[in-house]
C-alpha positions as CSV (number, residue, x, y, z in Angstrom):
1,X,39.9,50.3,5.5
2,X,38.9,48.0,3.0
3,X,35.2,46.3,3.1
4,X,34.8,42.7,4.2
5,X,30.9,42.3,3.2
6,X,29.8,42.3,-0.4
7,X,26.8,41.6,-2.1
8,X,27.0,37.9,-4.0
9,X,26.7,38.4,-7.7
10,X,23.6,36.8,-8.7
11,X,24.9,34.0,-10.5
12,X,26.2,32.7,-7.5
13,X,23.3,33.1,-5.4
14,X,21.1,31.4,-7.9
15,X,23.4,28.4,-7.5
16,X,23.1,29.0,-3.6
17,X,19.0,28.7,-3.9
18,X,19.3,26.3,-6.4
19,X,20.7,23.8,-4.1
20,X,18.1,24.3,-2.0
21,X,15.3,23.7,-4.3
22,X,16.9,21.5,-6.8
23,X,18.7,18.5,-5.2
24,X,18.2,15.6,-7.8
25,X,16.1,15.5,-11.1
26,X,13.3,14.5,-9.0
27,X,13.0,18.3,-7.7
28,X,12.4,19.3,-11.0
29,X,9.9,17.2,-11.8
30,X,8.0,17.7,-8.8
31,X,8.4,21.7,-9.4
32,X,7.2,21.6,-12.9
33,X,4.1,19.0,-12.0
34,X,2.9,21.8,-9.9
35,X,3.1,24.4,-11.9
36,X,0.7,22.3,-14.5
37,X,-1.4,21.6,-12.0
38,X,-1.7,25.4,-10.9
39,X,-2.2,26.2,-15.0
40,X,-5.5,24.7,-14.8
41,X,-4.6,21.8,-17.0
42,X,-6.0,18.3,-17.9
43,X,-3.8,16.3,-19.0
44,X,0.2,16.4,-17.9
45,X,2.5,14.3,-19.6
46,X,6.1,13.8,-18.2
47,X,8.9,12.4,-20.2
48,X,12.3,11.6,-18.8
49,X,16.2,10.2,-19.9
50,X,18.8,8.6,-18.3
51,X,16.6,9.1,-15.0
52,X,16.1,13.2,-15.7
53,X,20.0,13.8,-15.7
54,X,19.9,13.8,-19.4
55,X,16.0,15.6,-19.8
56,X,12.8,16.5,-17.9
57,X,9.9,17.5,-19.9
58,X,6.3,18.0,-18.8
59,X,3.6,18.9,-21.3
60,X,0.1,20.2,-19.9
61,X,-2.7,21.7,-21.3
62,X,-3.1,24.7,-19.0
63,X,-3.4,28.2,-19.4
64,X,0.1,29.4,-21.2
65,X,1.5,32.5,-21.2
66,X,2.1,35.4,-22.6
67,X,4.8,36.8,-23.8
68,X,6.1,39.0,-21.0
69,X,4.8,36.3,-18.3
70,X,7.1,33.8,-20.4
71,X,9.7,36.0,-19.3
72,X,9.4,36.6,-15.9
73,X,8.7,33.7,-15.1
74,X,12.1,32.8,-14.9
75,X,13.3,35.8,-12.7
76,X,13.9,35.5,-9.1
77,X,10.8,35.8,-6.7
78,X,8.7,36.3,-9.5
79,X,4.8,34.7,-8.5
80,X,1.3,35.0,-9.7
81,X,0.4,33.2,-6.4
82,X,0.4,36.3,-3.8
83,X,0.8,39.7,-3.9
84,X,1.0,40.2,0.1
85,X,2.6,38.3,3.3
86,X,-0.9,37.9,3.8
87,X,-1.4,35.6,1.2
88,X,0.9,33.3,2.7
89,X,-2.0,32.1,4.9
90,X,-4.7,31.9,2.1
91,X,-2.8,29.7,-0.1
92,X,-4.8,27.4,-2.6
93,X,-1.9,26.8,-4.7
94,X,1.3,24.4,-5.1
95,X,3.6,26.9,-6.1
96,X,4.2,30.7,-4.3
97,X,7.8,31.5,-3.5
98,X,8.9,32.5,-7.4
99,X,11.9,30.5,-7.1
100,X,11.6,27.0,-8.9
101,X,12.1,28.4,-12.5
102,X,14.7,30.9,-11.6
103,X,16.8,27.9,-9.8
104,X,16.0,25.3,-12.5
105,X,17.3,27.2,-15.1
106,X,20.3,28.1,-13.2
107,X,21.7,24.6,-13.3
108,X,20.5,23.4,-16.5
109,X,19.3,23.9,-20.0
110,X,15.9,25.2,-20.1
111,X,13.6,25.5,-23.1
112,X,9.5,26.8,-22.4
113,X,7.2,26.7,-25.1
114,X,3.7,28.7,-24.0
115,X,0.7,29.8,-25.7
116,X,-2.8,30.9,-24.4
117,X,-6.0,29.3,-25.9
118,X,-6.6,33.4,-27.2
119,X,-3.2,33.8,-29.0
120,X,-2.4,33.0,-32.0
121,X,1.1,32.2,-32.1
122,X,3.1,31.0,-29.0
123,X,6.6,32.1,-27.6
124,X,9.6,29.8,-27.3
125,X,12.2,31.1,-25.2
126,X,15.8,29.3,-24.2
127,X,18.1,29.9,-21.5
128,X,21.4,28.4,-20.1
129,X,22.3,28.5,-17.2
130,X,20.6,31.6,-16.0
131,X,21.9,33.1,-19.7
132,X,18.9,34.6,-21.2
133,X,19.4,32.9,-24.9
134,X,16.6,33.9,-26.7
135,X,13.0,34.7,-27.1
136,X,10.8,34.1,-30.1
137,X,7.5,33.1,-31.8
138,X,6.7,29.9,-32.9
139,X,4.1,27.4,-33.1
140,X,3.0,25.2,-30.2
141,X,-0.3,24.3,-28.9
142,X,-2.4,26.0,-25.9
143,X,-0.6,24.9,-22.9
144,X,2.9,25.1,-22.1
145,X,6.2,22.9,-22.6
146,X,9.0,22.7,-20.1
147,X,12.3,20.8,-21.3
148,X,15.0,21.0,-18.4
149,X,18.2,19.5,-20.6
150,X,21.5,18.7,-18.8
151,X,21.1,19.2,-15.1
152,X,24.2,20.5,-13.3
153,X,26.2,20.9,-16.5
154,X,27.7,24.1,-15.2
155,X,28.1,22.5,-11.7
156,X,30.5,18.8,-12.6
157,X,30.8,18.5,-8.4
158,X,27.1,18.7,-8.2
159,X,26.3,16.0,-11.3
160,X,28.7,13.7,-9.5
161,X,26.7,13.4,-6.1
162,X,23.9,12.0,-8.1
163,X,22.8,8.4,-7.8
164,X,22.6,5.8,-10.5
165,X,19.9,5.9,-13.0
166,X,17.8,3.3,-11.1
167,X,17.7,5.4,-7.6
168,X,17.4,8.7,-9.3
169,X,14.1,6.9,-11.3
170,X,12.7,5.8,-7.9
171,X,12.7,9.1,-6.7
172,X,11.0,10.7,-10.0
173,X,8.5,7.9,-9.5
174,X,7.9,8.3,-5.6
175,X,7.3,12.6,-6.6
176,X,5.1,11.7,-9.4
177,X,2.6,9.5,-7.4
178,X,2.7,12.3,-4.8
179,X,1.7,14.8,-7.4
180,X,-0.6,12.1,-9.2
181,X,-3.1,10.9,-6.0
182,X,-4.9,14.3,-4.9
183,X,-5.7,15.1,-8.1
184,X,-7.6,12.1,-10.0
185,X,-9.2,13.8,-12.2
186,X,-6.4,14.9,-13.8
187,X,-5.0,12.4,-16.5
188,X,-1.4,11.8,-16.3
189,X,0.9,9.9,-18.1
190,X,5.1,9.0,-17.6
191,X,7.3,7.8,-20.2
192,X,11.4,7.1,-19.1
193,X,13.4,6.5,-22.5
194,X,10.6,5.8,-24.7
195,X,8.7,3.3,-22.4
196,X,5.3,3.7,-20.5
197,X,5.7,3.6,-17.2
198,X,2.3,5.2,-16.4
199,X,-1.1,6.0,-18.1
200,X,-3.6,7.5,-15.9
201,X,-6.6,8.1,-17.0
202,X,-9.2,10.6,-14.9
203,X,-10.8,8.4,-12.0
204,X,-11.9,7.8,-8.9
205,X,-9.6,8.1,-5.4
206,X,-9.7,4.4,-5.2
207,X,-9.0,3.8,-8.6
208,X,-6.1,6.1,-8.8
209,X,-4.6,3.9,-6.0
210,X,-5.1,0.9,-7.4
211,X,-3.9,2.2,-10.7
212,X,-0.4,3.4,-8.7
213,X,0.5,0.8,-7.0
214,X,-1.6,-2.4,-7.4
215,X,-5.0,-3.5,-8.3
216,X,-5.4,-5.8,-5.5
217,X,-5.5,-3.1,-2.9
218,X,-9.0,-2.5,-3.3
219,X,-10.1,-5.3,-1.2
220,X,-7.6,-4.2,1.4
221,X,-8.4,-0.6,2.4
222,X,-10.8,0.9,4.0
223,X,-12.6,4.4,3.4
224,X,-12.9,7.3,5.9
225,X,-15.2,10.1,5.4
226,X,-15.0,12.0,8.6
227,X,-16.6,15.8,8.5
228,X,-15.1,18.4,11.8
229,X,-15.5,22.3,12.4
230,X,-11.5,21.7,12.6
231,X,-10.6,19.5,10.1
232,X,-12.2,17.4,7.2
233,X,-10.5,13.8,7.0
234,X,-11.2,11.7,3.8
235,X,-9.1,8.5,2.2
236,X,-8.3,5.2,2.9
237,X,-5.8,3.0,5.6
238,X,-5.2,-0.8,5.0
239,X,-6.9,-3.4,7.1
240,X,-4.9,-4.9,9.7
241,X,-3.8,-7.9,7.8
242,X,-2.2,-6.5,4.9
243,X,0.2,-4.6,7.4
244,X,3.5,-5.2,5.3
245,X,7.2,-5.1,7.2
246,X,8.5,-1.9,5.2
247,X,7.2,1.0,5.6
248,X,6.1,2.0,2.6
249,X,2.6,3.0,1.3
250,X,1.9,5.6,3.7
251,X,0.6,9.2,2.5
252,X,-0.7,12.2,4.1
253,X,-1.8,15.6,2.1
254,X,-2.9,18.4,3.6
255,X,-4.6,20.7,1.0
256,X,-4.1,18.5,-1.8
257,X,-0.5,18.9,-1.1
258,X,2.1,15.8,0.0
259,X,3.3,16.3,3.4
260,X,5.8,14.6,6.2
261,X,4.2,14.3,9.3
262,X,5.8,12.1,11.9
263,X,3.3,13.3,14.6
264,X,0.6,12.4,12.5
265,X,1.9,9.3,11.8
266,X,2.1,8.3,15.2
267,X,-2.0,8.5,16.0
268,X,-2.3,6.2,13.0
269,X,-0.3,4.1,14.3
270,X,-1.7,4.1,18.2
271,X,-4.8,3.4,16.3
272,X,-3.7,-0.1,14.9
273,X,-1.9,-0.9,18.2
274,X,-4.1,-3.8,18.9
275,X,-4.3,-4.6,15.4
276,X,-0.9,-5.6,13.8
277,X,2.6,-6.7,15.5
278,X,5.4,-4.0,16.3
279,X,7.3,-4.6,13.3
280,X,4.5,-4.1,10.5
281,X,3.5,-1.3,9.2
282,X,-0.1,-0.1,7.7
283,X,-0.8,1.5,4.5
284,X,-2.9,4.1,4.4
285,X,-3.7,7.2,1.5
286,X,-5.0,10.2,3.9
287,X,-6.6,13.8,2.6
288,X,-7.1,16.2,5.2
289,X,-8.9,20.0,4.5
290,X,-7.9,22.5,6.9
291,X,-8.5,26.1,6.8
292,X,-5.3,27.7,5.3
293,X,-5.4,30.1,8.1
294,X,-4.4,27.1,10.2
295,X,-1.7,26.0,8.9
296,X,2.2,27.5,7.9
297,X,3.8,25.7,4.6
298,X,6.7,28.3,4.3
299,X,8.8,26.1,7.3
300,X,10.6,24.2,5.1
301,X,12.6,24.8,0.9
302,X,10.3,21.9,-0.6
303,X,7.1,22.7,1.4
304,X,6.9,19.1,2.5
305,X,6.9,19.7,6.2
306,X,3.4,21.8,7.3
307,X,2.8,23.6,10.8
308,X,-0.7,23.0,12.3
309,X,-2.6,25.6,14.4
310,X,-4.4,23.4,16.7
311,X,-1.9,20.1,16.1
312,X,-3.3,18.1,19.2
313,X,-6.8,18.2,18.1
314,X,-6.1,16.8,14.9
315,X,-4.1,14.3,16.2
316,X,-7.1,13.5,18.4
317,X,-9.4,13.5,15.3
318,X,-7.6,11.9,13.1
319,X,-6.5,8.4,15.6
320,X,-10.4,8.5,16.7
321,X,-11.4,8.9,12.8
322,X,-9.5,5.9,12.0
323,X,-10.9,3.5,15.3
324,X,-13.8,4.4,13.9
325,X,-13.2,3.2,10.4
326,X,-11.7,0.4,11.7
327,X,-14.5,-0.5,14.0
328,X,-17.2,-0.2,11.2
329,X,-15.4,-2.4,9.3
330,X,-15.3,-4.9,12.2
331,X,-11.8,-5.3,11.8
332,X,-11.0,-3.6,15.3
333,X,-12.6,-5.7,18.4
334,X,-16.2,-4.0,19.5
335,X,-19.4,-4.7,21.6
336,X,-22.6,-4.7,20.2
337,X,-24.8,-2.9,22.4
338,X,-27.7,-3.2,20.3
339,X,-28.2,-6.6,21.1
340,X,-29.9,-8.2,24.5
341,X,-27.0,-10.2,26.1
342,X,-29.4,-12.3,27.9
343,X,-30.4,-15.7,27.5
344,X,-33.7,-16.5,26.1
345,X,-35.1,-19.0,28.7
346,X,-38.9,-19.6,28.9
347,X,-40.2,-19.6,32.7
348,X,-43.1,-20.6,31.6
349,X,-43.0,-24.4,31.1
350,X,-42.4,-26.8,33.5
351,X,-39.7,-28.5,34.8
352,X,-40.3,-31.8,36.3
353,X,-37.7,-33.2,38.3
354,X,-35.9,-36.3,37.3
355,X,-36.6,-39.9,39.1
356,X,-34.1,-42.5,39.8
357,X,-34.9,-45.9,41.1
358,X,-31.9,-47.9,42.9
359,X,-32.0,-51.8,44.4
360,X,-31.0,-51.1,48.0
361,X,-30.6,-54.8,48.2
362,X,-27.9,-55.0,45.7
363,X,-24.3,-56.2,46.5
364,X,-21.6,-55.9,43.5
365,X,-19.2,-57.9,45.4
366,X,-21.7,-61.2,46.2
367,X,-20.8,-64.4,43.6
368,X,-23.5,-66.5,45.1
369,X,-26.1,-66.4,42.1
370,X,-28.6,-67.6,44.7
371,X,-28.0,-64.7,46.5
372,X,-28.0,-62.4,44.2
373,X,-31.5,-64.3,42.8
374,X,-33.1,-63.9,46.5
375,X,-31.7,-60.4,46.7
376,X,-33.6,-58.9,44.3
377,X,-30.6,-57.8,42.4
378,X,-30.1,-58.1,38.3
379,X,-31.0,-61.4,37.2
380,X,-29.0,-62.5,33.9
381,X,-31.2,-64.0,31.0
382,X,-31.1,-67.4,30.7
383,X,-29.3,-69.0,27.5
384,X,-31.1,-69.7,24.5
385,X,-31.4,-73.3,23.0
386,X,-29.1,-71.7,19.8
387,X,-26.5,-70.0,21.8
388,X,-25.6,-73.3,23.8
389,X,-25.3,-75.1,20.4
390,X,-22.8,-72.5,19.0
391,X,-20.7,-73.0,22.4
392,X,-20.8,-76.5,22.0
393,X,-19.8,-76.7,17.5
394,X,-17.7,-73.5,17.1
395,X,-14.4,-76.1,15.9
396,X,-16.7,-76.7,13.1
397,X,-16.9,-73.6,11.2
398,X,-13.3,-73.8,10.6
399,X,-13.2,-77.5,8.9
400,X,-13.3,-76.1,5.7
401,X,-10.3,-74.6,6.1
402,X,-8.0,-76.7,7.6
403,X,-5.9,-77.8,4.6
404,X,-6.1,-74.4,2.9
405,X,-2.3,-72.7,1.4
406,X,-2.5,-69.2,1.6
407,X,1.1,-68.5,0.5
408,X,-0.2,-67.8,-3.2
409,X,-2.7,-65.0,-1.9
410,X,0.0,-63.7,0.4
411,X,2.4,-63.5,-2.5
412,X,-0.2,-61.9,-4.9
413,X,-0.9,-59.0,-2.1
414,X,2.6,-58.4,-1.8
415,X,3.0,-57.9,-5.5
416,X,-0.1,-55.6,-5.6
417,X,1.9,-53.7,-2.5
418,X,4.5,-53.2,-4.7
419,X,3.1,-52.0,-7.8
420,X,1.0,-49.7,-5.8
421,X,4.1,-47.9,-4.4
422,X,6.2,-48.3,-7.6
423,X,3.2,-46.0,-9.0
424,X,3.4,-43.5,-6.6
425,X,6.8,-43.0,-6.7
426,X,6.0,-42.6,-10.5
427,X,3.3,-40.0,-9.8
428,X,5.1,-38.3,-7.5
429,X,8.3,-37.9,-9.5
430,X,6.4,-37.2,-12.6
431,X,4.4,-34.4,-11.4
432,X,5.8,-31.1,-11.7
433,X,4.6,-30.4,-8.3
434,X,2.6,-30.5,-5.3
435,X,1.5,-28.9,-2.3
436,X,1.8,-30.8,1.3
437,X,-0.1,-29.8,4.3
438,X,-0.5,-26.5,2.5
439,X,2.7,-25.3,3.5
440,X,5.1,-27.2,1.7
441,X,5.7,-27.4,-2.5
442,X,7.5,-31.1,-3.3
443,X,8.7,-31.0,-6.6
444,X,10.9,-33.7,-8.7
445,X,14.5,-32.7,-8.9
446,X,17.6,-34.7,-11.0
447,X,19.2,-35.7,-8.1
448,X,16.5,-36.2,-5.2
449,X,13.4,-34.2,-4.1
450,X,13.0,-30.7,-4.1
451,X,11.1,-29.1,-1.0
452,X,10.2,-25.4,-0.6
453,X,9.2,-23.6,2.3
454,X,6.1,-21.9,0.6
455,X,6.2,-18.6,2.9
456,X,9.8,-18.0,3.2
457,X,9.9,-18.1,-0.9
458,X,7.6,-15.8,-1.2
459,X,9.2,-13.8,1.4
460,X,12.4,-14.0,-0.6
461,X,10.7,-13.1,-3.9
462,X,9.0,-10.1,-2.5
463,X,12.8,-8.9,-0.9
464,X,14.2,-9.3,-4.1
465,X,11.3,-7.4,-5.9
């Protein structure tokens, strides 16, 4: 009877765990950005073409290798991260599963140039899809360089699934900001075909952020500093009014590593419930420190979905950390118990109560002015000698103008009318523009007048961005 089950050869299953770790030319860069970071280095430079599909190289300054780690490192399950299942829970690295390198260079064109700071000559080795090439000395500086050439060039189906060059360079961009914000002090730099994209210095959290994305978010966050026995919550969210429709902006890392957490993202978002409309959605750049005890990253191929111990009390911690950042900020609606609520009155002085003095002998509806007279009631003063004579002569002050044409000042006022609105069509139409009731831009066009809704255009120019 013949066998049915047979072991893959390992070409194949190379390819098989190469799809799960290398999906697009993002995966690689986010694999290789790691594995700098875990080398110790300073300074990691990424260079791209045609959006990775053409090369992906990332220079650090790190540690190197040696000559038979330069080698193994591109074997199957081959680590310098643990030694034991047990070290699965004490992780304080990116990288741990041996697998990137081995799967990388099973779909594409890798060349690694190494050396140590100790050595005096560094190793270049070259392989092709998972065909060891060669291995030999040559001259590089301490550090090591990765260049991933070709992706998928043994695999055509595979190369066709990929995006255009635009949505492939989004996603390299979107993993190297999630590589770039937990670790500030590291100074990174991207180039795609020749051109800076980014140049990041070492810096603060805030000023990597602004530095990412854009230098006006500084006046728009707020910072959390919160210190548990469980967990250890540090970062920013956005205040309430720079809540933006897409939802976009929005980062959690556990351990200095990017995760997907819908759950958490929910207690954020019961924390701003009161604070923004349905359809907006805050920003916020959030770094939490948990034991590594705690937590499980080995749930999911690109370690971007995380397993918490004690999930509800971080959930907890984390909506009440936010209120709380919120409230200091007096962006969330509070009472000030500090203050007396009271009203100052002084008891002291006296109040005397108010007099009112009335005629009962008035009648509003009597017209005899004897009557009223012997009533007592209100007694009109009496005329004056110069009031009667300005009854008696008031035809007079109007003598002087009897005869009097006015149809030459009429005219003349007319003309002035004219000329005053012949000028303001002129200003109006010579201006380049204005602003009415700060909502509206008027602007002269050829054939008429141009009006613009001023926040529906800049609606439109942010959807088009």
């Amino acid at each position: 009877m013949q066998n049915v089950i047979t072991l893959l050869p390992e070409s194949v299953a190379n390819q098989i765990a190469a799809g799960e770790v290398v999906q697009r030319p993002a995966s690689i860069v986010k694999e290789l950005l790691e594995n700098a970071i875990d080398a110790k280095a300073t300074f990691i430079k990424l260079i791209v073409k045609d959006a990775g599909k053409t090369l992906v190289q990332v220079i650090d300054n790190g540690m190197g290798m040696n000559p038979v780690d330069a080698r193994m490192a591109f074997e199957r399950h081959a680590t310098s991260k643990i030694k034991k299942a047990e070290d699965l829970f004490q992780l304080h690295t990116k990288g741990f599963r041996g697998e990137a390198l081995a799967s990388i260079a099973a779909v594409a064109q890798v060349e690694l140039k190494t050396k140590r700071e100790e050595d005096i000559v560094g190793q270049l080795i070259e392989i092709e899809g998972n065909k060891f090439v060669k291995q030999e000395e040559c001259q590089a500086p301490t550090g090591s360089s990765f260049s991933v050439k070709n992706l998928f060039f043994n695999i055509p189906a595979r190369r066709n699934f990929l995006k255009d060059d635009n949505v492939e360079l989004k996603h390299i961009i979107d993993e190297f900001e999630r590589v770039c914000l937990p670790h500030a002090n590291i100074h990174f730099q991207l180039y795609s075909n020749g051109n800076e994209i980014y140049n990041l210095p070492p810096a603060t959290l805030i000023e990597r952020i602004s530095g990412l994305f854009s230098k006006s978010l500084q006046g728009k966050l707020v910072q959390i500093n919160e210190v548990t026995d469980v967990v250890k919550i540090s970062g920013y969210v956005g205040k309430p009014e720079s809540a933006k429709k897409r939802r976009g902006d929005q980062y959690f890392f556990v351990n200095d590593r990017f995760v997907k957490s819908p759950y958490l993202h929910h207690s954020i978002a019961e924390a701003y419930r009161e604070l923004i409309s349905h359809d907006t959605h805050p920003a916020y750049y959030l770094f939490l420190e948990v034991n590594p005890e705690t937590i499980d990253i080995n749930i999911h191929p690109t370690k971007t979905e995380i397993k918490f111990q004690d999930e509800k009390i971080i959930y907890a911690l984390l909506h009440s950390a936010v209120k709380r950042a919120l409230g200091k900020a007096n962006l969330a609606p509070s009472l000030d118990f500090s203050s007396e609520m009271s009203f100052e009155i002084d008891y002291t002085k006296a109040v005397s109560q108010p007099t009112v003095t009335v005629n009962p002998d008035y009648n509003p509806f009597s017209t005899s002015s004897s009557k009223s007279s012997s009533g007592g009631g209100y007694k009109q003063p009496p005329e004056s000698d110069l009031q009667k004579h300005n009854k008696q002569n008031w035809e007079s002050l109007y003598q002087n103008y009897a005869n009097t044409d006015y149809r030459g000042e009429n005219e003349n006022l007319q003309i002035e009318k004219q000329a005053e609105q012949t000028q303001i069509e002129h200003d109006i139409f010579s201006a380049k523009a204005f602003q009415l009731y700060n909502k509206y831009i008027i602007s002269a066009h050829e054939n008429g007048l141009l009006v613009i809704d001023q926040q529906r255009a800049h609606e439109r120019i942010l959807y088009e961005h």
